[in-house]
C-alpha positions as YAML, in Angstrom:
chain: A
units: angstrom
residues:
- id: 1
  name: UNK
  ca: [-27.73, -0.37, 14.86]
- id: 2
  name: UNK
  ca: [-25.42, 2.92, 15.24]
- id: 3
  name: UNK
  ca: [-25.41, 4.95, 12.14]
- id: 4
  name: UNK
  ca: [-22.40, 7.19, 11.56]
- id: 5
  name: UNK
  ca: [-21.29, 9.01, 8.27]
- id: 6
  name: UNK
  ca: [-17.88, 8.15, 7.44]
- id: 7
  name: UNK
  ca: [-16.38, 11.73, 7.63]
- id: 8
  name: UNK
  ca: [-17.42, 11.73, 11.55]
- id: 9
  name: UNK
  ca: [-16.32, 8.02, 12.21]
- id: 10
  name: UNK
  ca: [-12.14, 9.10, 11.31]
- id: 11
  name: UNK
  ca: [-12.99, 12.92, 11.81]
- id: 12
  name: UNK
  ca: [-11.82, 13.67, 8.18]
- id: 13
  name: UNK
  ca: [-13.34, 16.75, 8.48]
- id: 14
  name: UNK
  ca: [-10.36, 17.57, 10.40]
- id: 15
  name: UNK
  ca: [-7.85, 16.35, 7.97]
- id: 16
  name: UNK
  ca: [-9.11, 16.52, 4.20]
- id: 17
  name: UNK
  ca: [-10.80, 18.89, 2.49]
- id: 18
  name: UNK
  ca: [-11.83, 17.02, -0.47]
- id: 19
  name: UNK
  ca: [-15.72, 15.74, 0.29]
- id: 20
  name: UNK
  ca: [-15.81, 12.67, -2.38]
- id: 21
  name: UNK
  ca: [-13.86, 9.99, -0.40]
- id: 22
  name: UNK
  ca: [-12.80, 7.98, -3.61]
- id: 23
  name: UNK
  ca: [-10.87, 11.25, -4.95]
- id: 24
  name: UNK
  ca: [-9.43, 11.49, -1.08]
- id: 25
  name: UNK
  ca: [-8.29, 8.29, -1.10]
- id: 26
  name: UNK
  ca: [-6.85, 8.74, -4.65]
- id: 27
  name: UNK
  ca: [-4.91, 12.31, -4.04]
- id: 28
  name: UNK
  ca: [-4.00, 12.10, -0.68]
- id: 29
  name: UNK
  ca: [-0.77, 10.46, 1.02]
- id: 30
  name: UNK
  ca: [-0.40, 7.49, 2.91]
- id: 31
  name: UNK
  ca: [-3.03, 7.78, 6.34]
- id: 32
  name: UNK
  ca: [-3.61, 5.35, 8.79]
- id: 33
  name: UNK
  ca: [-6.76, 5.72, 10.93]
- id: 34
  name: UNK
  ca: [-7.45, 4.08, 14.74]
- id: 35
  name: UNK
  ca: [-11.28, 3.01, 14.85]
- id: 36
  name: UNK
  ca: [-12.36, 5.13, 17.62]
- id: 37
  name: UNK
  ca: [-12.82, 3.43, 21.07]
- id: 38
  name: UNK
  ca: [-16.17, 3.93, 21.42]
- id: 39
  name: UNK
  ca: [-17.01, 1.86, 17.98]
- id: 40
  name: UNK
  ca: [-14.54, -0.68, 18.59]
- id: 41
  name: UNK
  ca: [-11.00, -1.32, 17.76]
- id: 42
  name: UNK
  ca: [-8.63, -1.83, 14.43]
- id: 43
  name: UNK
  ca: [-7.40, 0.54, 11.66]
- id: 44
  name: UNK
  ca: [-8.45, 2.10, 8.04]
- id: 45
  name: UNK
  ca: [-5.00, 2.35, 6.29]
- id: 46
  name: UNK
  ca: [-5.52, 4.42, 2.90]
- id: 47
  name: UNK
  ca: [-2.58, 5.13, 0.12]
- id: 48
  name: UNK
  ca: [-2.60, 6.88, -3.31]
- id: 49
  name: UNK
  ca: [-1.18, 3.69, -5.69]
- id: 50
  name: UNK
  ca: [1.03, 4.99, -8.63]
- id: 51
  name: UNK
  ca: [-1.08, 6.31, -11.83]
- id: 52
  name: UNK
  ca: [-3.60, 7.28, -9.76]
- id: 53
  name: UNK
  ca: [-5.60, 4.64, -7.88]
- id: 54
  name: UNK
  ca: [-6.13, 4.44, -4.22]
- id: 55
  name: UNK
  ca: [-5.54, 1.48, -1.47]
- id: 56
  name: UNK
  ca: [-7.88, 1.10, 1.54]
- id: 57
  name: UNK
  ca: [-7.49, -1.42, 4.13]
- id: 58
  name: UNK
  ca: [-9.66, -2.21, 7.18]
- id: 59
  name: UNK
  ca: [-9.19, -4.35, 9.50]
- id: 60
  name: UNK
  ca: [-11.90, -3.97, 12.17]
- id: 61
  name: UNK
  ca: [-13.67, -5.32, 15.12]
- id: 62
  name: UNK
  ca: [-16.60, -3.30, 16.23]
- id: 63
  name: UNK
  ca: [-18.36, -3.61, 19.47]
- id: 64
  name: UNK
  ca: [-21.83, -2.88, 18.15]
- id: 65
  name: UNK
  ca: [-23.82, -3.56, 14.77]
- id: 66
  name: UNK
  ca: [-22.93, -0.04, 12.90]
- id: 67
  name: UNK
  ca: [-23.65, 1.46, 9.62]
- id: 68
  name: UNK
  ca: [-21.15, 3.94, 8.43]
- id: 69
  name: UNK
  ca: [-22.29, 5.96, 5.27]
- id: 70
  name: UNK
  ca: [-20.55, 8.49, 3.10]
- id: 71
  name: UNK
  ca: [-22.45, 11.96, 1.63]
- id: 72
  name: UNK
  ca: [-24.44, 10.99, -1.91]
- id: 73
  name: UNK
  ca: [-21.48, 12.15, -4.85]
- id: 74
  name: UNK
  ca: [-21.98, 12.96, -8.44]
- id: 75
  name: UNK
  ca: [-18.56, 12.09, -8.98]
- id: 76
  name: UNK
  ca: [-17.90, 9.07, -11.24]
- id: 77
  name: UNK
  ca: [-16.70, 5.87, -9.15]
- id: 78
  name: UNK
  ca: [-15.20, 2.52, -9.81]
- id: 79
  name: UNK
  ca: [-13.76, 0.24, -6.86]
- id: 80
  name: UNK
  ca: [-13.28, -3.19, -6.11]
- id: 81
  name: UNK
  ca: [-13.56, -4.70, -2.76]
- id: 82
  name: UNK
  ca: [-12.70, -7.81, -1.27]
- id: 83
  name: UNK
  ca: [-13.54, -9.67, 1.50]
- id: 84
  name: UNK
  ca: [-10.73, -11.53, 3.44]
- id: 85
  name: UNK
  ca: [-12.16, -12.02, 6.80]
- id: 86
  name: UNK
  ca: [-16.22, -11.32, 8.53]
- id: 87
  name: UNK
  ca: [-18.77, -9.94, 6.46]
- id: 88
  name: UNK
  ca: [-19.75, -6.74, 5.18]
- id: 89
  name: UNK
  ca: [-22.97, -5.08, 3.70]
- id: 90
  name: UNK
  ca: [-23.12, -2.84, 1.01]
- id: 91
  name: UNK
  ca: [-26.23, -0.45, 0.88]
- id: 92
  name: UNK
  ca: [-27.27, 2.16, -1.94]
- id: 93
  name: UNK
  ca: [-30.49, 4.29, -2.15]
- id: 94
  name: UNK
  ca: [-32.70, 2.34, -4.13]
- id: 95
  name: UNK
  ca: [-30.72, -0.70, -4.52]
- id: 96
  name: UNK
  ca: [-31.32, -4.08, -2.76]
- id: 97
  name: UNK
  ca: [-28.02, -4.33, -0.41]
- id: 98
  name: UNK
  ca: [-25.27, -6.49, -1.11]
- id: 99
  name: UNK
  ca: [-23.61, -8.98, 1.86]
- id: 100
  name: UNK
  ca: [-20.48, -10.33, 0.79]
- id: 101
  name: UNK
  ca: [-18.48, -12.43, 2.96]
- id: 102
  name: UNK
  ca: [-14.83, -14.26, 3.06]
- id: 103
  name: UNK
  ca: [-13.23, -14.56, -0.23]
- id: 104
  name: UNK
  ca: [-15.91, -12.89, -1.57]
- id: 105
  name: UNK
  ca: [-15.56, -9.44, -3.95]
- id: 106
  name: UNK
  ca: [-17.77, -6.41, -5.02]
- id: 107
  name: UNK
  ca: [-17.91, -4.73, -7.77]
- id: 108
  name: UNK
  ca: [-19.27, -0.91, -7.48]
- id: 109
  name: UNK
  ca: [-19.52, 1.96, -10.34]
- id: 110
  name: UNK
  ca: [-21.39, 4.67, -10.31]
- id: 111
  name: UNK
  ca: [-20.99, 7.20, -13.34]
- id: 112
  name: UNK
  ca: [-23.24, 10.90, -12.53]
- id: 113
  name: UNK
  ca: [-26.29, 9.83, -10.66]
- id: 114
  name: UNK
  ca: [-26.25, 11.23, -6.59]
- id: 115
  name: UNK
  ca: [-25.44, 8.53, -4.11]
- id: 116
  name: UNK
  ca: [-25.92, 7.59, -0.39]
- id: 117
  name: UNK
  ca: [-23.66, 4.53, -0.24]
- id: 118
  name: UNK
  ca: [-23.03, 2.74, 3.51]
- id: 119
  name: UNK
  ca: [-21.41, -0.43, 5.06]
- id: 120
  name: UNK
  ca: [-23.00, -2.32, 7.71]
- id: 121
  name: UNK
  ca: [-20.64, -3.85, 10.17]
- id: 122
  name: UNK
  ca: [-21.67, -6.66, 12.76]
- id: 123
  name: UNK
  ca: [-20.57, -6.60, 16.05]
- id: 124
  name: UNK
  ca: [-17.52, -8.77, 17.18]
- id: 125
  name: UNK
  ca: [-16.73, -9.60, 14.21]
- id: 126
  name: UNK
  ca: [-13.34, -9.76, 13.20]
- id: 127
  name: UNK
  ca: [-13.12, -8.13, 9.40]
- id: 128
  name: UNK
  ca: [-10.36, -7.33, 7.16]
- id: 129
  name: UNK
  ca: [-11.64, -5.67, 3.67]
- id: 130
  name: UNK
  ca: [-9.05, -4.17, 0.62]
- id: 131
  name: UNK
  ca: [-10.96, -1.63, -1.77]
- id: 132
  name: UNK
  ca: [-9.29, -0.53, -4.77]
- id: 133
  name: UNK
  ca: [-10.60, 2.88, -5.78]
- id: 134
  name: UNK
  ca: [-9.76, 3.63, -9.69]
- id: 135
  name: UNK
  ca: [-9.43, 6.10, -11.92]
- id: 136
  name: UNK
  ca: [-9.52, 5.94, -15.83]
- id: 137
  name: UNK
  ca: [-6.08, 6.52, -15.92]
- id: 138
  name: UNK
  ca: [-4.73, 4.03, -13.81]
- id: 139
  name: UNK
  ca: [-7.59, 1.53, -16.09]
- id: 140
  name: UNK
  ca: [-5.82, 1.79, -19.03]
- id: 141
  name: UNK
  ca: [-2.72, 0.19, -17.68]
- id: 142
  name: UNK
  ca: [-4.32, -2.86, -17.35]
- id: 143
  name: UNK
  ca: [-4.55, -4.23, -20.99]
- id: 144
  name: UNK
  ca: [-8.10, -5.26, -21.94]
- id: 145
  name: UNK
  ca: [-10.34, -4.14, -19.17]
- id: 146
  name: UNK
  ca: [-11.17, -0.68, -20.53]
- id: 147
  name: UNK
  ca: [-13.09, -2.96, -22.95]
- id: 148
  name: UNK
  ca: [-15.19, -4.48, -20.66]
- id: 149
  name: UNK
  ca: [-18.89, -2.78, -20.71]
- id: 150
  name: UNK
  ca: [-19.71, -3.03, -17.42]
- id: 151
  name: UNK
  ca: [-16.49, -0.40, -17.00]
- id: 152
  name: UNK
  ca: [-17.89, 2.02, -19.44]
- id: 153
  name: UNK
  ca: [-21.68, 1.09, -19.75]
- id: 154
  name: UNK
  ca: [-23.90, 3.76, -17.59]
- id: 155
  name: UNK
  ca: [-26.42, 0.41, -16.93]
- id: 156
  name: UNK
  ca: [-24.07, -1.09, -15.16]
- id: 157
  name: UNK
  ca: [-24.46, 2.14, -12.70]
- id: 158
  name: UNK
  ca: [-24.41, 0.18, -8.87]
- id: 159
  name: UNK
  ca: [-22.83, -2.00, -6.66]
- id: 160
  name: UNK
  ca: [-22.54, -6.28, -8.09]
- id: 161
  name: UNK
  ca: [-21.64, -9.43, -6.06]
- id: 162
  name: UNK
  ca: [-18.42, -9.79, -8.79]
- id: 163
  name: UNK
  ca: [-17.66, -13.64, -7.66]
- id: 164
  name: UNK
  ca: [-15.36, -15.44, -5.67]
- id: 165
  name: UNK
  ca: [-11.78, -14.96, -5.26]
- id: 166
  name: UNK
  ca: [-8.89, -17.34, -6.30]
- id: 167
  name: UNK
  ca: [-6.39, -18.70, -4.21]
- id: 168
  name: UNK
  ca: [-4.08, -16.47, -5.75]
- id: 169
  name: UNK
  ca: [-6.06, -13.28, -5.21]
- id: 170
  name: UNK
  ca: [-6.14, -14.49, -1.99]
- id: 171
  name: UNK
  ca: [-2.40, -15.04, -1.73]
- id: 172
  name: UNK
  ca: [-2.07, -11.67, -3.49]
- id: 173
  name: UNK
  ca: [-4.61, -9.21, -1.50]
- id: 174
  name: UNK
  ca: [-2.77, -11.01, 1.71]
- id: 175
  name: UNK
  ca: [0.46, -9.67, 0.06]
- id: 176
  name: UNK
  ca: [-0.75, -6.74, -0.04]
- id: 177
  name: UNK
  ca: [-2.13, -6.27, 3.05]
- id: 178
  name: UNK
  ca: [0.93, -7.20, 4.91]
- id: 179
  name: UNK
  ca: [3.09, -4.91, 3.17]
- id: 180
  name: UNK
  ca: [0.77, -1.62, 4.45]
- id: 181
  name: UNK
  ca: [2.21, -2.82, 7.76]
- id: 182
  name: UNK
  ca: [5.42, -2.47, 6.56]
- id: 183
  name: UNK
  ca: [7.75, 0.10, 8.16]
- id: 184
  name: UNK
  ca: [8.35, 1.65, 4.82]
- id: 185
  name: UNK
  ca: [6.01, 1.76, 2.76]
- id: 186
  name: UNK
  ca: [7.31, 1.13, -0.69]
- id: 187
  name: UNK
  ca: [4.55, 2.36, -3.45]
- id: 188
  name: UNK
  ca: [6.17, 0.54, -6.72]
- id: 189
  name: UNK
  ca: [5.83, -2.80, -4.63]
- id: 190
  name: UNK
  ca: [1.78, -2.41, -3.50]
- id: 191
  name: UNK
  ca: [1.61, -0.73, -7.06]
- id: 192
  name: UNK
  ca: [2.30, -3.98, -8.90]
- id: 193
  name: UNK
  ca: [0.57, -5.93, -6.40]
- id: 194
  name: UNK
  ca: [-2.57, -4.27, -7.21]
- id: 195
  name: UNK
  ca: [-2.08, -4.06, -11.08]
- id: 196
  name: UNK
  ca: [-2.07, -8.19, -10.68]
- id: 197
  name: UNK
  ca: [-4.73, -8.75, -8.71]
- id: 198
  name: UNK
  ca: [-6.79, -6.63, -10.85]
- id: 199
  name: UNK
  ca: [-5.62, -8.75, -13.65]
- id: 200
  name: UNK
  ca: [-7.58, -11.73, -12.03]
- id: 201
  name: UNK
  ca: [-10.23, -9.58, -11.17]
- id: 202
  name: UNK
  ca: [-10.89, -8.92, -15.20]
- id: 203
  name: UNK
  ca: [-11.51, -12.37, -15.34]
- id: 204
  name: UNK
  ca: [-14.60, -12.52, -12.86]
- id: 205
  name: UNK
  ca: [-15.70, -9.64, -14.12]
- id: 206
  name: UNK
  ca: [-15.96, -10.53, -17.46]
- id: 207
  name: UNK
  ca: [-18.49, -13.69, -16.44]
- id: 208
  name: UNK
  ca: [-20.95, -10.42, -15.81]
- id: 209
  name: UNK
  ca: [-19.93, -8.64, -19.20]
- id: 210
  name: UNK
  ca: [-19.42, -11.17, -22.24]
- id: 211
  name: UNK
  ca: [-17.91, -10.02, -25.16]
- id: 212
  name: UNK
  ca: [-19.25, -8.47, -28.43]
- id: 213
  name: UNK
  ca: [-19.12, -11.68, -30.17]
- id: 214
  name: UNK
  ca: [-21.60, -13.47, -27.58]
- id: 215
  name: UNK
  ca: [-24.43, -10.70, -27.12]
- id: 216
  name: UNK
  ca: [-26.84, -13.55, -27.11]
- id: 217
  name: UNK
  ca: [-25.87, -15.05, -23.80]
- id: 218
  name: UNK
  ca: [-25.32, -11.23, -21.92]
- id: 219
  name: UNK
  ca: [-27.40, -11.47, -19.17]
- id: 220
  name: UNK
  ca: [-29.31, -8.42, -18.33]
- id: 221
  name: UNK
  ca: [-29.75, -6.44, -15.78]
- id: 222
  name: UNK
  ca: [-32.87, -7.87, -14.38]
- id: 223
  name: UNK
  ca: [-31.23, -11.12, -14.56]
- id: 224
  name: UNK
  ca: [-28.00, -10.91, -12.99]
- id: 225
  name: UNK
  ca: [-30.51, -8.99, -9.88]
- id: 226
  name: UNK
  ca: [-32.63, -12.70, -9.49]
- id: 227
  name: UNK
  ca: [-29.09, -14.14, -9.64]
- id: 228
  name: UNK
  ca: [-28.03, -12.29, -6.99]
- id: 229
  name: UNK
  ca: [-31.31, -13.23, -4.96]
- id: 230
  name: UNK
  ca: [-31.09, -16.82, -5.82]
- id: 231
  name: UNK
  ca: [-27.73, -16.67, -3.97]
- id: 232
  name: UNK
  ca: [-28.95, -14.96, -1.28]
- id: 233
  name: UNK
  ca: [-31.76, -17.14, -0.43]
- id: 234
  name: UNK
  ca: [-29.03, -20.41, -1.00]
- id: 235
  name: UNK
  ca: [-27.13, -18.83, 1.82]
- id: 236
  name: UNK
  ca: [-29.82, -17.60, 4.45]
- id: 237
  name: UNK
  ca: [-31.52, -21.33, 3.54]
- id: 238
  name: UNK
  ca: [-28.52, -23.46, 3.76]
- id: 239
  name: UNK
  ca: [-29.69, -26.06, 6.27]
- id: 240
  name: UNK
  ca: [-32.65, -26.87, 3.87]
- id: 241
  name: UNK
  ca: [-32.27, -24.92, 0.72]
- id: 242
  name: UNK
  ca: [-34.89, -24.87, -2.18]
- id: 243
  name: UNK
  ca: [-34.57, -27.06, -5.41]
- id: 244
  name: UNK
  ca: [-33.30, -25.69, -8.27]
- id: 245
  name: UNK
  ca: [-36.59, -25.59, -9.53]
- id: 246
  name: UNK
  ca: [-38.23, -23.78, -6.77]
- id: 247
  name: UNK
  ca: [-35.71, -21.49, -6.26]
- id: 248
  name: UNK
  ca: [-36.43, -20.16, -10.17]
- id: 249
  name: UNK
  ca: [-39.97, -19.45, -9.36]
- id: 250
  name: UNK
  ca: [-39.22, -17.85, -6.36]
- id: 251
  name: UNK
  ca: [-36.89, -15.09, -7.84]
- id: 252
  name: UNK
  ca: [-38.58, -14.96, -11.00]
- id: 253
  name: UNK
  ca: [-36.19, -16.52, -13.46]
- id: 254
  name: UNK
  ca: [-36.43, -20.10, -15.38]
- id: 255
  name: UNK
  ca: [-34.16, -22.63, -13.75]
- id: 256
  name: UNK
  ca: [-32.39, -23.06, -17.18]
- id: 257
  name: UNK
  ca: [-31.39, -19.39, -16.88]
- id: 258
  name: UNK
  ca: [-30.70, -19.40, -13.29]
- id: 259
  name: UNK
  ca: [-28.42, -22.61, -14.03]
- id: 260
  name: UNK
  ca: [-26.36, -21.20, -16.61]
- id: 261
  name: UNK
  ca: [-26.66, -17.61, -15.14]
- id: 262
  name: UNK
  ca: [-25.01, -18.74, -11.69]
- id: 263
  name: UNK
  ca: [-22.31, -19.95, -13.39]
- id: 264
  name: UNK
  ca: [-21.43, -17.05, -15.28]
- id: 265
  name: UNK
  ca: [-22.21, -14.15, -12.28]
- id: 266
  name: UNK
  ca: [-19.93, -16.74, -9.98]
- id: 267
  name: UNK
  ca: [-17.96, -18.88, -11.88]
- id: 268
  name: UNK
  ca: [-19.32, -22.27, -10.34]
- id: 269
  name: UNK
  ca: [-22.73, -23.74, -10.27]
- id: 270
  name: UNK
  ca: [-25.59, -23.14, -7.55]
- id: 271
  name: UNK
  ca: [-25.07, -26.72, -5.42]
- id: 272
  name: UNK
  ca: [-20.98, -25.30, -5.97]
- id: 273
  name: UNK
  ca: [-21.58, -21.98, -4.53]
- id: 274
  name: UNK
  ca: [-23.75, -23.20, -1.74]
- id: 275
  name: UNK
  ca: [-21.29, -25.94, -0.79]
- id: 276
  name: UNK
  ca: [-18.69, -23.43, -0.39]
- id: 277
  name: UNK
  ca: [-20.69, -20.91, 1.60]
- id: 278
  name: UNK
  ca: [-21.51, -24.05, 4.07]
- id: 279
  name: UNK
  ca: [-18.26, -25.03, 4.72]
- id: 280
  name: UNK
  ca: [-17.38, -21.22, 5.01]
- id: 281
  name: UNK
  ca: [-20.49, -21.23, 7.82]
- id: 282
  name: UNK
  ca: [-19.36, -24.04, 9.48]
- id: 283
  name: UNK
  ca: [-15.64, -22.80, 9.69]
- id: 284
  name: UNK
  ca: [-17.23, -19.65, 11.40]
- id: 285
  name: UNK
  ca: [-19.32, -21.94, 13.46]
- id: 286
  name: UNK
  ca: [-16.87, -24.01, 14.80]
- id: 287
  name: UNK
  ca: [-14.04, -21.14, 15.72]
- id: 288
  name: UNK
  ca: [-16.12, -18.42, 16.94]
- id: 289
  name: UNK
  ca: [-19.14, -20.20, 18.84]
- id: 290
  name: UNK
  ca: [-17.92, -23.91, 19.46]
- id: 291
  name: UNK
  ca: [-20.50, -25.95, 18.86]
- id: 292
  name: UNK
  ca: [-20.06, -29.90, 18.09]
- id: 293
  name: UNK
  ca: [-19.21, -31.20, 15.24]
- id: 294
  name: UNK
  ca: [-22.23, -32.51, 14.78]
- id: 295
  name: UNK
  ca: [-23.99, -29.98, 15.20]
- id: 296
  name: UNK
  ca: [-22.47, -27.69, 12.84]
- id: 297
  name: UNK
  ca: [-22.81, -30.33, 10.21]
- id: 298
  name: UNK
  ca: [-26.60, -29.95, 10.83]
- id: 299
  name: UNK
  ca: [-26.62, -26.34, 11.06]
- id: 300
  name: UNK
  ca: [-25.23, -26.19, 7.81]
- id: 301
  name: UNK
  ca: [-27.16, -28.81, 5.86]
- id: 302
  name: UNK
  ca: [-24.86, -31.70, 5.94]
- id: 303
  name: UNK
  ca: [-27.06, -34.96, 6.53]
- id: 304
  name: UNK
  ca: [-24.20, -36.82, 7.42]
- id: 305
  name: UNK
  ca: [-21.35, -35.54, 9.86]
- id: 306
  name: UNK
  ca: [-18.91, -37.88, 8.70]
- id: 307
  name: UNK
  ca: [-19.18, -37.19, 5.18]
- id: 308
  name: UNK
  ca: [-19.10, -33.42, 6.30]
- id: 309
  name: UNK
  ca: [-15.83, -33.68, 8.24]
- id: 310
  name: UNK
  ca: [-14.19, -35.27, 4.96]
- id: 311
  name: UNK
  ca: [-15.19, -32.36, 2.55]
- id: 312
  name: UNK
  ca: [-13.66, -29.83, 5.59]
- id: 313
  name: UNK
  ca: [-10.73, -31.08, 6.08]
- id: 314
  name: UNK
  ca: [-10.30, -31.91, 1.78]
- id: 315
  name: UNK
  ca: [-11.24, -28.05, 1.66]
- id: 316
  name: UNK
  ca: [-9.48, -26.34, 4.63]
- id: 317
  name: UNK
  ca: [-6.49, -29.08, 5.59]
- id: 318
  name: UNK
  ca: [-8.09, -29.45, 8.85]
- id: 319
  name: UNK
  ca: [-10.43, -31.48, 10.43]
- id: 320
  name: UNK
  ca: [-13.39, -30.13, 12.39]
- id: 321
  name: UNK
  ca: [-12.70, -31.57, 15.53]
- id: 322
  name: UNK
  ca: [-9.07, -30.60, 15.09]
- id: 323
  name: UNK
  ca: [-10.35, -26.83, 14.65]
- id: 324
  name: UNK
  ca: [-13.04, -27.12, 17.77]
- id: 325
  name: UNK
  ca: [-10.41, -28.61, 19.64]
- id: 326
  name: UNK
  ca: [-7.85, -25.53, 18.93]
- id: 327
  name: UNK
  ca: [-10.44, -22.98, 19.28]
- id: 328
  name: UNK
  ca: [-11.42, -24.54, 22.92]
- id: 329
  name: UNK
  ca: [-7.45, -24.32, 23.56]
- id: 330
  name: UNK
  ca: [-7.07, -20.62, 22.05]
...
């Protein structure tokens, strides 16, 4: 895997001066990066937001598997980042990494404690990836969520699989993504866009902070890490994943609390989650690789082919053959 710090992959060296890329991102005007040839193609579009937030936008395809990490900070941080196309991991010294993948979103904060954060890319792989980089300011705009612990709590110090996007986050970070491409750029618009999807981002976020008035069902911190694993294992197990039962023992939590846990870190149960991240794989499958139908269902963990084709085309308005066949055409 090529490793490259993130200053050297858009030679910001060359055009910033500020070393914390959150507070470059945040202060400086509207920039739009070309990956450089030799990684790949796309662009990194970045954009101060109004009341002092920041807008990045990549949309990449890289020719190798690459890492690109920025310089440790002791800078406080706070950014959002969804996924709307490939996958992308999230590394931090000490920390177990975090993959999230379409429709997916992560939640980062980091308050005083030095950093060496990076983002593992895989190679031709189509991505596209908004990050909204905050600042306290810009926060408390946004009604309640300067309530939330998790936003002011220093335990909450790292990056968090933060659940998966709605349909209108989707609709909304699409929004916004099209209107970076506009030819002018018009700051109130991606402004507001921002402020709403953030709005729907409270609510996810609040499944990982409860309020007050429910201390007794905050999970804590060791939890919401088996959580995480649990989900992991779902997804990198998918053909034949564990029971519930056995998949408690193996990250160390009871299945009662990994039950009611999942729910709240995700906002759906386990068999939910791992439903969706089949039918995810499969689209994948199908599109990029063209394998059969059949196969794919197998692949994935659907016993029967027929009863996976129904669940595709009830979730993405298309059948499976119908997608293989236009991919084979493409």
């Amino acid at each position: 895997m090529k490793r490259v710090s993130f200053n050297e992959f858009i030679n910001f060296a060359a055009t910033m001066q500020k070393k914390d890329y959150a507070e470059q991102v945040k202060s400086s005007p509207c920039m739009i990066f070309d990956i450089p040839p030799q990684y790949g193609k796309g662009r990194i579009f970045t954009t101060p937001l109004i009341g002092g937030a920041g807008l990045v936008v990549m949309e990449t395809c890289f020719n190798q598997d690459i890492e690109i990490y920025a310089e440790g900070t002791s800078q406080e941080s706070l950014s959002i980042t969804m996924c709307l196309q490939g996958s992308l991991e999230s590394r931090g010294k000490n920390r177990d990494p975090h993959i999230i993948k379409q429709n997916n979103t992560l939640f980062a904060r980091y308050f005083d404690e030095q950093e060496l954060l990076s983002s593992c890319f895989k190679a031709n792989e189509n991505s596209c990836f908004i990050t909204i980089q905050f600042s306290s300011d810009w926060l408390a705009t946004a009604d309640e969520s300067s309530t939330l612990d998790l936003l002011t709590t220093p335990i909450w110090q790292g990056a968090y699989h933060s659940g998966i996007a709605s349909q209108l986050m989707l609709s909304l970070a699409h929004e916004i993504v099209t209107a970076t491409k506009a030819n002018e750029l018009q700051h109130h618009y991606i402004s507001a866009k921002v402020l709403e999807l953030w709005s729907h981002q409270i609510t996810l976020l609040r499944r990982l902070s409860p309020s007050d008035a429910q201390d007794e069902r905050r999970l804590k911190e060791q939890d919401i890490a088996s959580i995480h694993h649990a989900a992991k294992v779902l997804v990198e197990e998918m053909a034949e994943p564990p029971s519930i039962l056995e998949l408690s023992r193996r990250v160390s939590i009871n299945d009662n609390k990994l039950k009611k846990g999942f729910k709240q870190v995700y906002g759906m149960t386990a068999f939910a989650y791992l439903q969706q991240q089949r039918l995810n794989k499969a689209k994948s499958l199908i599109s990029e690789h063209h394998y059969s139908v059949i196969q794919v269902a197998a692949m994935v963990g659907f016993k029967s082919s027929s009863h996976f084709s129904k669940i595709f085309k009830q979730t993405f308005g298309v059948s499976p053959k119908q997608l293989r066949l236009s991919a084979l055409t493409a």
